[in-house]
C-alpha positions as CSV (number, residue, x, y, z in Angstrom):
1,X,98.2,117.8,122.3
2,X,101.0,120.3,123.4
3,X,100.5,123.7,124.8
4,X,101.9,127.0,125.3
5,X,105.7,126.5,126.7
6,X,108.6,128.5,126.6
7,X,112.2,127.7,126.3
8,X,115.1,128.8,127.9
9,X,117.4,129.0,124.8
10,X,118.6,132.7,124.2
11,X,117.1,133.8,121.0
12,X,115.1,130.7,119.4
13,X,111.4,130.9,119.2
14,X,109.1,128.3,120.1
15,X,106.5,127.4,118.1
16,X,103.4,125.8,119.3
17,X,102.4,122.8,117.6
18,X,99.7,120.2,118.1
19,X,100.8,116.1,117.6
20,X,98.4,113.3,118.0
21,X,99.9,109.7,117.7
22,X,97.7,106.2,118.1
23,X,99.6,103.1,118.7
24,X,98.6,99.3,117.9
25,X,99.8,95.9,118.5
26,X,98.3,92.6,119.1
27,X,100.4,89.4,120.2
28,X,99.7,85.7,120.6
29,X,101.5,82.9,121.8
30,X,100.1,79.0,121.0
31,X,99.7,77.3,124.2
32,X,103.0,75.1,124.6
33,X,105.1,78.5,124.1
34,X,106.7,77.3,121.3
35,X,104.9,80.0,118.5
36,X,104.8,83.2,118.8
37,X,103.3,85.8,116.7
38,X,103.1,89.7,117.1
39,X,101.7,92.6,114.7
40,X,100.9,96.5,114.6
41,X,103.3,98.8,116.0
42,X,105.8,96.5,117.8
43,X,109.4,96.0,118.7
44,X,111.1,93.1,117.3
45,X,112.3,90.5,120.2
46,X,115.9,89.5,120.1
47,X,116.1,92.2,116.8
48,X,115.7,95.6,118.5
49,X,118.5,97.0,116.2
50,X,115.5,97.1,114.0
51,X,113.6,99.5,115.7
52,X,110.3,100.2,115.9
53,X,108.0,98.4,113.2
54,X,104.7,98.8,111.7
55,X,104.1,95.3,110.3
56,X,104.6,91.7,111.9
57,X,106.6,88.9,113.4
58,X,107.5,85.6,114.3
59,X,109.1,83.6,116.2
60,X,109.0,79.4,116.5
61,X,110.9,77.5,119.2
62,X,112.0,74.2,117.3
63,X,113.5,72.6,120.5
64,X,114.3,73.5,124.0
65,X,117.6,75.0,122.9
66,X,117.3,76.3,119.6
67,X,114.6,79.4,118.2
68,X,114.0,80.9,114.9
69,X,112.6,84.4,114.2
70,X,111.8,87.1,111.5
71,X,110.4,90.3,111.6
72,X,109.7,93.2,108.8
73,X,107.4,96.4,108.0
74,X,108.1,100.2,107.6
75,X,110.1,102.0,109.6
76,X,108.0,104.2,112.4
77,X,110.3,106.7,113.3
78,X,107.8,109.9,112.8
79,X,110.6,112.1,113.3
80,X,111.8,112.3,109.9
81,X,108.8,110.4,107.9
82,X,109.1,113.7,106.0
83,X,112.8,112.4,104.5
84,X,112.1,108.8,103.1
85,X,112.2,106.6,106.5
86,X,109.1,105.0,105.7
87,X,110.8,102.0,103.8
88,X,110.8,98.8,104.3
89,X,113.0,97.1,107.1
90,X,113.3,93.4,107.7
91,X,115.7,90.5,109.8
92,X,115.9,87.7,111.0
93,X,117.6,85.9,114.1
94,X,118.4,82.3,115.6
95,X,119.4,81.5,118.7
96,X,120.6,78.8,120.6
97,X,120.9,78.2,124.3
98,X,121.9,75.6,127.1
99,X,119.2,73.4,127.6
100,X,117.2,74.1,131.3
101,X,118.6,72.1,133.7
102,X,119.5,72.3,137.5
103,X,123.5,73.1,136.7
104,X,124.9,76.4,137.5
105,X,126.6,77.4,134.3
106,X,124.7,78.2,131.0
107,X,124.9,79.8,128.2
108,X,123.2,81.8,125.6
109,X,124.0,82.9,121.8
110,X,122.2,85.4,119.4
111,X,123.1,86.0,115.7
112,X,120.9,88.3,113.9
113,X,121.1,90.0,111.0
114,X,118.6,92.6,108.7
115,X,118.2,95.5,106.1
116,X,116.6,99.2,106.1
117,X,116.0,100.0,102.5
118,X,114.8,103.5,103.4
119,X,116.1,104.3,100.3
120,X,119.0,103.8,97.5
121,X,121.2,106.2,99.6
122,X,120.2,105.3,103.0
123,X,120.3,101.2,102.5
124,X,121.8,99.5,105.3
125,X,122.5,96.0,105.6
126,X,123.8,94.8,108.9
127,X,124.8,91.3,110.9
128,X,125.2,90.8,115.2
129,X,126.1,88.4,117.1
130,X,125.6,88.3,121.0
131,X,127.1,85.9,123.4
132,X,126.2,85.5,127.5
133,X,127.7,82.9,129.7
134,X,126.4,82.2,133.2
135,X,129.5,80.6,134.9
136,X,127.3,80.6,138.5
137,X,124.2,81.1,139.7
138,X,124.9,84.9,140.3
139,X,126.9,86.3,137.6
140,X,127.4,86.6,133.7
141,X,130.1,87.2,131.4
142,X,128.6,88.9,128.0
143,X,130.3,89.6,124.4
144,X,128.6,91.4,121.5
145,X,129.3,92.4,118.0
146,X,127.8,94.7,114.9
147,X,129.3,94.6,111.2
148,X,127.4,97.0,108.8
149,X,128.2,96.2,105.3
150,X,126.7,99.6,103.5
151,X,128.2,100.0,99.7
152,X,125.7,103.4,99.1
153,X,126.1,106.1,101.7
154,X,129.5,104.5,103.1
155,X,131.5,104.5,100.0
156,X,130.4,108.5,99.7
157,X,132.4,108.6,102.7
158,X,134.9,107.5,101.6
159,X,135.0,104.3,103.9
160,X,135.3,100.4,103.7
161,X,132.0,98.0,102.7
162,X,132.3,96.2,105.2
163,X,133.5,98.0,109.0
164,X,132.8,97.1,112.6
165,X,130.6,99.6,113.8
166,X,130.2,98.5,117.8
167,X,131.7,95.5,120.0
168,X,131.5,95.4,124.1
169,X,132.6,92.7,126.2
170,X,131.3,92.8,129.8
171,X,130.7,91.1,133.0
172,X,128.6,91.6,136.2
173,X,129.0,89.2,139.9
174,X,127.5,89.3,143.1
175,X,130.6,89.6,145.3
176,X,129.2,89.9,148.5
177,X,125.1,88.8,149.8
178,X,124.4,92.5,149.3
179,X,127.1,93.7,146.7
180,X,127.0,93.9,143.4
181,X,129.6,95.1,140.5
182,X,129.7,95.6,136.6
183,X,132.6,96.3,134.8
184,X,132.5,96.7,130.6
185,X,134.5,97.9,128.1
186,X,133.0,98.8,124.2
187,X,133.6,100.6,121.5
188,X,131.1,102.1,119.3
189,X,130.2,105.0,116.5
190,X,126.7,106.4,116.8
191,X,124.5,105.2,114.1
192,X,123.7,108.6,111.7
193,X,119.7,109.3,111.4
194,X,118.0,109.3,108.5
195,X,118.3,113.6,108.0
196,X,122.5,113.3,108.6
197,X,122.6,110.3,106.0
198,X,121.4,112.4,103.5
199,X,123.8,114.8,103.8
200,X,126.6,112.5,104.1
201,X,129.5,115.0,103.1
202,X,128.2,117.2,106.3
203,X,128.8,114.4,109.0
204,X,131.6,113.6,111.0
205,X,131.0,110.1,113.3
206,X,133.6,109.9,115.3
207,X,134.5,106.5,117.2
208,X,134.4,106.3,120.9
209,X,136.2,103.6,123.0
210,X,135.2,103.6,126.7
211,X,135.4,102.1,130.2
212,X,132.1,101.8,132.5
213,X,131.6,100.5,136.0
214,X,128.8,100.8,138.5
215,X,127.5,99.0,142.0
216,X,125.2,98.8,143.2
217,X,124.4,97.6,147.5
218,X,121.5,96.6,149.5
219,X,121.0,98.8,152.7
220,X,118.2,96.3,153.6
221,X,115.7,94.0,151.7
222,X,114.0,97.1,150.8
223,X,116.6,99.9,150.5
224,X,119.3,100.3,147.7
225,X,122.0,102.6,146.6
226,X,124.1,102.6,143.2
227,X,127.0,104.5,141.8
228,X,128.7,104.3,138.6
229,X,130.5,105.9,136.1
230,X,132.0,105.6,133.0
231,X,135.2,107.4,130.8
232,X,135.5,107.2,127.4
233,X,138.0,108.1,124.7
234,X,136.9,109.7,121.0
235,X,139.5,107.9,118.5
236,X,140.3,110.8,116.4
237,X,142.3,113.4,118.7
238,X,142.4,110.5,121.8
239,X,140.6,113.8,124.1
240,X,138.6,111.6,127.3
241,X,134.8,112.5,128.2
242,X,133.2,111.5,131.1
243,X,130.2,111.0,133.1
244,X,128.8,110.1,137.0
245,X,125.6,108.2,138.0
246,X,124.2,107.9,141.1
247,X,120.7,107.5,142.9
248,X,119.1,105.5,145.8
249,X,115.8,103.7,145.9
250,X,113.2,102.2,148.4
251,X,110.4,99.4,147.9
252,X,108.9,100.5,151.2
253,X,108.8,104.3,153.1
254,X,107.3,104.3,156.4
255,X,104.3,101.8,154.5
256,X,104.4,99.0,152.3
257,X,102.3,100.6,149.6
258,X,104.5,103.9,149.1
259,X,107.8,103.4,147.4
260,X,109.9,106.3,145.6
261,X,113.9,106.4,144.6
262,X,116.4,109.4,143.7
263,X,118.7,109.6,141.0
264,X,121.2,112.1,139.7
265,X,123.6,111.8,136.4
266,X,126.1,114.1,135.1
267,X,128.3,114.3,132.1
268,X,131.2,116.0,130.6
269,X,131.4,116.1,126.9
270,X,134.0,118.6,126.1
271,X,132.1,121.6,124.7
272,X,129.2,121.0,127.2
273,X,128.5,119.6,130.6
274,X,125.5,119.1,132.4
275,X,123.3,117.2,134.9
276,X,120.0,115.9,135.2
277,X,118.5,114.8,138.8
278,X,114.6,112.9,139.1
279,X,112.6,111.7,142.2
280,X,109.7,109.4,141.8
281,X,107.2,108.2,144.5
282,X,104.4,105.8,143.7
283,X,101.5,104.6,145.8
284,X,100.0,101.0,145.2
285,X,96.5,100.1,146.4
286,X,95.5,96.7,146.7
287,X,96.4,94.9,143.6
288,X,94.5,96.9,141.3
289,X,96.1,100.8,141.3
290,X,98.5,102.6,141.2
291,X,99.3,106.6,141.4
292,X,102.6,108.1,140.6
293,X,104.2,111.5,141.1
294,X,108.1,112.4,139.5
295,X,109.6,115.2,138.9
296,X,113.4,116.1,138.0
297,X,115.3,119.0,135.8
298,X,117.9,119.3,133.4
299,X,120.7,121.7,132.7
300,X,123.2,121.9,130.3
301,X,126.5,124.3,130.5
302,X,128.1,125.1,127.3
303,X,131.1,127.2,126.3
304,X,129.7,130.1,124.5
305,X,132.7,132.0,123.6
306,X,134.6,128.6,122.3
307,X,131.9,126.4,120.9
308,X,128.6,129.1,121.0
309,X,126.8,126.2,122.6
310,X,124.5,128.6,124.9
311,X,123.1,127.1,128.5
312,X,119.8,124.9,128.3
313,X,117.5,124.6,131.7
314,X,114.5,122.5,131.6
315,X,112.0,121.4,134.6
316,X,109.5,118.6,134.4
317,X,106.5,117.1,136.7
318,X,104.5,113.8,135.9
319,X,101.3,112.6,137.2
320,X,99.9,109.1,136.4
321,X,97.5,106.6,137.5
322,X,97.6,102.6,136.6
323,X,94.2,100.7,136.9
324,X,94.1,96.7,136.2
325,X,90.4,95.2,135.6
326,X,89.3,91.6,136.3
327,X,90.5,89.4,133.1
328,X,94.0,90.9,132.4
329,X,92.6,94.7,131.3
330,X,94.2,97.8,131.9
331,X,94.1,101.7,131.8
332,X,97.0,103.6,132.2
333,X,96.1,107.9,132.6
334,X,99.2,110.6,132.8
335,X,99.9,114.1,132.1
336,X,103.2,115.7,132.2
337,X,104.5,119.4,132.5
338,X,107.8,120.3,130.9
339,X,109.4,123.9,131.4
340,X,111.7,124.4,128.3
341,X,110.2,121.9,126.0
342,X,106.7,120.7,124.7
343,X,104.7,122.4,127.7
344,X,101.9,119.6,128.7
345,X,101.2,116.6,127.1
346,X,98.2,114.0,128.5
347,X,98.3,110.2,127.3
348,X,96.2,107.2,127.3
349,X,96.7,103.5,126.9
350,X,93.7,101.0,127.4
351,X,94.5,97.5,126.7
352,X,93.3,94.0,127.3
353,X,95.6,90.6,128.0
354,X,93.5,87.7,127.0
């Protein structure tokens, strides 16, 4: 449940508002590995695209090389269950690999493809493809691919059937013993939720094409730091966006059971710019606990005289504690305090591996 909170938005009231959610999934696996079956709330492996799902799966490895899946339910996205999304969504994938071996190279390759029939206006049909190729031991070169062929909300658009929504082409290579680098390049329009495809004649998806690279290098066995960074470019008026990331992290400070990291990211969007820094430390006893403490805020700088998008501040602390019983149980416990959003909210997951 939430509590009192206030925000730091100029003007807009917050209303206090109580939301209780409970989550299940089972999963089993036959014991060669070569079945696998998974129900309840779940995400589909190898078919995320589909999102979260309240039904069932599964997935049967014919040979070493080659695996078949499907998935389908109703759409759990309880954010807008009040506009239709509760309809039914279903895919399938197959995917074929290099069989295990000792050689360096291998590869990997993913086509998928599935349906949301939220409703007659909202009806998507999609296909993906995914490629990865492992050319040595420490690096991989990675293509992917989405084609949405949508003849309800799309045509009201005035667009094609059939259009290329995403592509990326990647790669990532241990240069050095402690040095690593990713370089990508992708373009991509954001998928509309379910409330802007209902208004279709409202929404303007732009398409952005963008550049991202990052490193990251090992201080010690223990000790890491990253940067990165990334520009893209919005198709329609070719204006540039940008955005920074950069953060440090440590498996072991001044003891083996304490280990934390820092991390900072900021962004440039053109009417708005803003940053967001965490911290996290956890404590691990024995090999049955562990505490955690984070924190971080958030702030967001608009333009109110150009685009009267007015400045957003928000502060956050977490608490949690991880317990693992005898027999592959668990109990996870944490509460969280949010300045500028929901106020506190407490959570609870028990579970058992068997």
């Amino acid at each position: 449940p939430s509590s009192r909170a206030v925000t730091d938005l100029p003007g807009v009231p917050f209303t206090e508002s109580r939301t209780r959610i409970y989550e299940a999934a089972a999963r089993y696996r036959n014991p060669n590995g070569r079945l696998e079956a998974a129900g309840g709330r779940f995400l589909a492996p190898r078919h995320e695209g589909l999102g979260y799902l309240d039904g069932g799966g599964v997935s049967w490895r014919a040979w070493p090389g080659l695996a078949f899946g499907v998935a389908a339910g109703s759409s759990s996205d309880l954010g807008v269950a009040g506009l239709g999304s509760r309809g039914i969504r279903a895919g399938g994938w197959i995917e074929a690999a290099s069989p295990a071996s000792s050689a360096v190279s291998r590869w990997r390759a993913l086509l998928s493809g599935g349906f949301e029939a939220d409703s007659s206006l909202t009806r998507r049909e999609y296909v993906a493809e995914r490629f990865d190729f492992w050319p040595r031991r420490n690096g991989v070169v990675y293509q992917s691919a989405e084609i949405d062929y949508n003849p309800a909300w799309k045509r009201a658009l005035g667009e094609r059937e059939v259009v290329l929504t995403a592509w990326s082409i990647g790669s990532s290579f241990q240069f050095r013993p402690r040095l690593w680098m990713t370089l990508a390049f992708d373009s991509r329009r954001p998928y509309p939720s379910n409330e802007l495809r209902l208004v279709p004649a409202l929404i303007a998806l732009d398409r952005y094409s963008g550049l991202h690279a990052s490193s990251r290098f090992d201080l010690s066995r223990d000790q890491s730091v990253w940067i990165g960074g990334g520009v893209r470019r919005r198709d329609r008026d070719g204006k540039t966006y940008n955005s920074w990331d950069l953060g440090m992290s440590s498996r072991r400070i001044l003891s083996e059971i304490l280990s934390g990291s820092v991390h900072a990211f900021g962004y440039n969007e053109g009417p708005a710019q803003g940053i967001n820094a965490d911290t996290d430390l956890a404590a691990r006893f024995r090999s049955w606990g562990t505490i955690e403490l984070s924190g971080g805020f958030g702030a967001m700088l608009g333009n109110a005289g150009v685009d009267a998008i007015p400045e957003y501040r928000s502060r956050w602390i977490r608490t949690g504690l991880d317990l693992r019983g005898p027999q592959g149980s668990w109990l996870r416990l944490a509460h969280e305090w949010q300045g500028g959003g929901p106020g506190n909210e407490l959570t609870a997951e028990v579970g058992l591996a068997f």
